[in-house]
C-alpha positions, 0 to 999 in steps of 0.5 A: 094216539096217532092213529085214532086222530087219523081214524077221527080225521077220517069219520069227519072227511066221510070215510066208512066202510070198507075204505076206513078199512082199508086205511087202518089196515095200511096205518097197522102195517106201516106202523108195524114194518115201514118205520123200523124199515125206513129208520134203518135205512136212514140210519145205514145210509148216515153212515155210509156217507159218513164212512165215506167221509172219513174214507175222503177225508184221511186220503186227502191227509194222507195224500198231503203228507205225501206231497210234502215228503215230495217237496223235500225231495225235489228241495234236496235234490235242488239244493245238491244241484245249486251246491255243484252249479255253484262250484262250477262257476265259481271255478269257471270264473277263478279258471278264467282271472288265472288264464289272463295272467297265465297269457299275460292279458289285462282283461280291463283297464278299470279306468273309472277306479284309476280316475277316482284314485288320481283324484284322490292324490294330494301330490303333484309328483304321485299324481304324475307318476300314477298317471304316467303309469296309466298310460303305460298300461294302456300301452302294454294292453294294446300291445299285448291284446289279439285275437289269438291270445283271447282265444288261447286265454279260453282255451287255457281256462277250459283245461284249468276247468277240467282237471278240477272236475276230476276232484269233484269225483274224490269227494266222498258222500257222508254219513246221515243223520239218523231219525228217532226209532230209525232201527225200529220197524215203522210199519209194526203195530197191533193188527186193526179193528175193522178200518176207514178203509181198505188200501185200493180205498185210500189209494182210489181216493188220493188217485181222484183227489189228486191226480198228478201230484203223487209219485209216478204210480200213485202213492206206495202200498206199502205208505197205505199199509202203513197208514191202514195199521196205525188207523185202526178205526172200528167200523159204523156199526161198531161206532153206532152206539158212541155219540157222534161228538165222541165218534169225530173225536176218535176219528180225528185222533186215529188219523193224527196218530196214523199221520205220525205213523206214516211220518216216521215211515218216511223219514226211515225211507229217507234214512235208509236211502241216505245210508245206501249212498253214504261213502259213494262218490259221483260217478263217472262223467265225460266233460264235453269238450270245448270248440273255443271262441270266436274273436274279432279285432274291430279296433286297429292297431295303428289306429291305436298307435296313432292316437297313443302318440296323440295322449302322449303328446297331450301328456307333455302339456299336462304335465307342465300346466299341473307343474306350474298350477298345481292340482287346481290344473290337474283335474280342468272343471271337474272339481274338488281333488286332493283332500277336497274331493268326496269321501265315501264317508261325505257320500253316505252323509250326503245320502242319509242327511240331504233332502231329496226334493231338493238334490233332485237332479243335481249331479253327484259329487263323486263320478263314476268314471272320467267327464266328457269334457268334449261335446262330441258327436251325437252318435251312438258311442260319441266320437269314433277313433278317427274323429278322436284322433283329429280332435286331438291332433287339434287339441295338440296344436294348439299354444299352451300360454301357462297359468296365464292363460284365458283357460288354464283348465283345457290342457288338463281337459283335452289330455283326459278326453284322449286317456278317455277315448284311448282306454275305451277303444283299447278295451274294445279292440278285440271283440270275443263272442263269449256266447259259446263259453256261456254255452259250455259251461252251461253244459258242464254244469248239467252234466255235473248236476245229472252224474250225481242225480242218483247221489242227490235224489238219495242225500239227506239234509246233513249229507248235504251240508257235508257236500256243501262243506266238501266243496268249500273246501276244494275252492279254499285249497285251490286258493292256498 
């Protein structure tokens, strides 16, 4: 029918003779060779792109579950290294608390919990006890502390470091936790029909898809053999005559089931690696060796003296204005004492109950530390140690007229101005560059950490916990 449209077509548009001819012809070889030409040219063509379709598409899933396989690795390893980063500052920092006790160094005063606590005392007597108590703590620290025995405390925790590193060599590597089928042999499987591609294919494809993200080399043969098998897709010409729902049906099965293949195959890889270092310990190591800290006396001692001299002079008259008055004169205008002063109970109430709009700005009830009763100079740091030392002298000379006095709160105020002063220039009076210490342990800790890179690129989930465990209990033994 078509061609004698065409034929009428051409008699209405003038066409005889030998260009009708010539048209008919061209329309009989056409119709004879060019459709079933163009037909299957079109149909291959279909399914090239759909082949390479399949071809790019079971790459990107394979080259993801790569990935993924990756980021566990790079997880466990992290987690091994945090495991032993952990143990060594844990020990650095236990190393150090006992090498102040060992060198008999009070490393701080804590004055902020010493001041709460006084405050705190429903006594006159204990108040005054613990307070002289105090004192004698500042004293003991100012006669105690230099520079020689700060570094000595150092040099003394690097030594306490290095003999516990020696028991992180005993601990043993354990047993993994063994995969479903992990004596099976997870690339066995019944020879494939045709395939979606062949292993250079899928390698090429995840390679362009994903340059830099696999591991070094690209993905493993042996992982795309793997995959390839558990595949098992026929061919186009093979899928020709399926409908093309039931074609992507087939094809999206085959892959899921290729994935769990391949799946399987890594966690026998992951098992088998786990098993190789199971019952190892860390190889040897050289501890880098420590060059000590660098300390400072910036305070000086007869400074120090003098203004000692000064509080407890101080202390005298603090001492009788708490007899007379009691706890109202113990504390100057600093508030509530005894069994008034703020809980951490009325705290949290406060925090829970209160409206902010309206405690905005208001001081707290409780204070972090000792209040500056005295303006002092507005410099960085308040007064220096001269200065302190000649307010007090000041404060000193002064007439103490009892409870009868116009302001039977300044003995209590001017005496914790000195405690206040004294305390924070006793603390600061040798000054220890901690930075080659911070060094140190930094390069303790990576060469812990690279000593037992080839145990943890290899360690399992539960090889870890083990490790975890381990050396928990190395730090609970120490305390015992």
């Amino acid at each position: 029918m078509g061609g004698e449209d065409e034929a009428r077509g051409e008699a209405a548009l003038g066409l005889t003779g030998a260009d009708a001819l010539e048209a008919a012809l061209n329309r009989a070889l056409g119709a004879t060779f060019g459709a079933d030409a163009a037909l299957e040219a079109s149909r291959r063509s279909q399914g090239f792109d759909e082949q390479q379709q399949r071809d790019a598409d079971a790459a990107r899933k394979l080259l993801r579950e790569w990935r993924r396989h990756e980021e566990r690795c790079d997880l466990r390893r992290c987690l091994v290294e945090g495991a032993l980063g952990e143990w060594v500052r844990r020990n650095e920092a236990r190393c150090v608390h006992r090498a102040y006790q060992q060198v008999g160094i009070v490393p701080s005063l804590q004055m902020d919990r010493r001041y709460k606590a006084l405050r705190s005392m429903s006594s006159c007597d204990l108040l005054l006890k613990r307070v002289e108590q105090t004192i004698g703590a500042i004293e003991a620290k100012i006669a105690s502390d230099s520079c020689e025995r700060y570094a000595a405390v150092f040099n003394s925790a690097a030594r306490a470091l290095q003999q516990q590193l020696a028991r992180v060599r005993e601990v043993e590597v354990g047993q993994p936790c063994v995969p479903e089928g992990a004596d099976a042999d997870a690339g066995a499987g019944d020879a494939p029909v045709g395939g979606v591609a062949g292993a250079g294919d899928v390698d090429g494809a995840a390679a362009a898809g994903g340059a830099g993200a696999g591991a070094p080399g690209g993905l493993d043969d042996r992982l795309v053999g793997v995959f390839q098998d558990a595949l098992g897709l026929p061919q186009v010409d093979v899928l020709g005559g399926v409908e093309r729902e039931s074609q992507q049906d087939l094809v999206a099965n085959r892959i899921d089931v290729a994935l769990a293949a391949v799946r399987a195959c890594l966690d026998e890889w992951v098992y088998q690696a786990a098993q190789g270092v199971a019952g190892r310990r860390m190889p040897a190591f050289d501890v880098p060796a420590f060059g000590g800290v660098r300390c400072v006396r910036v305070v000086d001692v007869a400074q120090l003296t003098e203004l000692l001299l000064q509080v407890k002079a101080s202390y005298a008259t603090y001492a009788k204005s708490v007899r007379q008055g009691g706890l109202f004169c113990a504390f100057g205008s600093d508030g509530e004492y005894g069994e008034a002063a703020p809980s951490a109970f009325s705290a949290f109430f406060r925090a829970v109950c209160s409206d902010p709009d309206e405690d905005e700005g208001d001081d707290d009830d409780c204070p972090e530390g000792i209040p500056d009763f005295v303006d002092e100079e507005a410099k960085r740091g308040g007064d220096d140690i001269a200065r302190a030392i000649e307010r007090m002298k000041t404060f000193n000379a002064q007439r103490y007229g009892g409870v009868l006095d116009d302001d039977p709160a300044l003995p209590a105020e001017h005496f914790w101005y000195g405690v206040k002063k004294l305390s924070s220039f006793a603390e600061q009076a040798i000054q220890v560059d901690e930075r080659a210490w911070d060094s140190y342990i930094d390069r303790v800790e990576y060469v812990v950490c690279e000593a037992a890179k080839p145990l943890s690129e290899a360690m399992d989930d539960e090889q870890i916990a083990q490790l975890e465990e381990a050396l928990g209990a190395l730090l609970a033994d120490d305390n015992a």
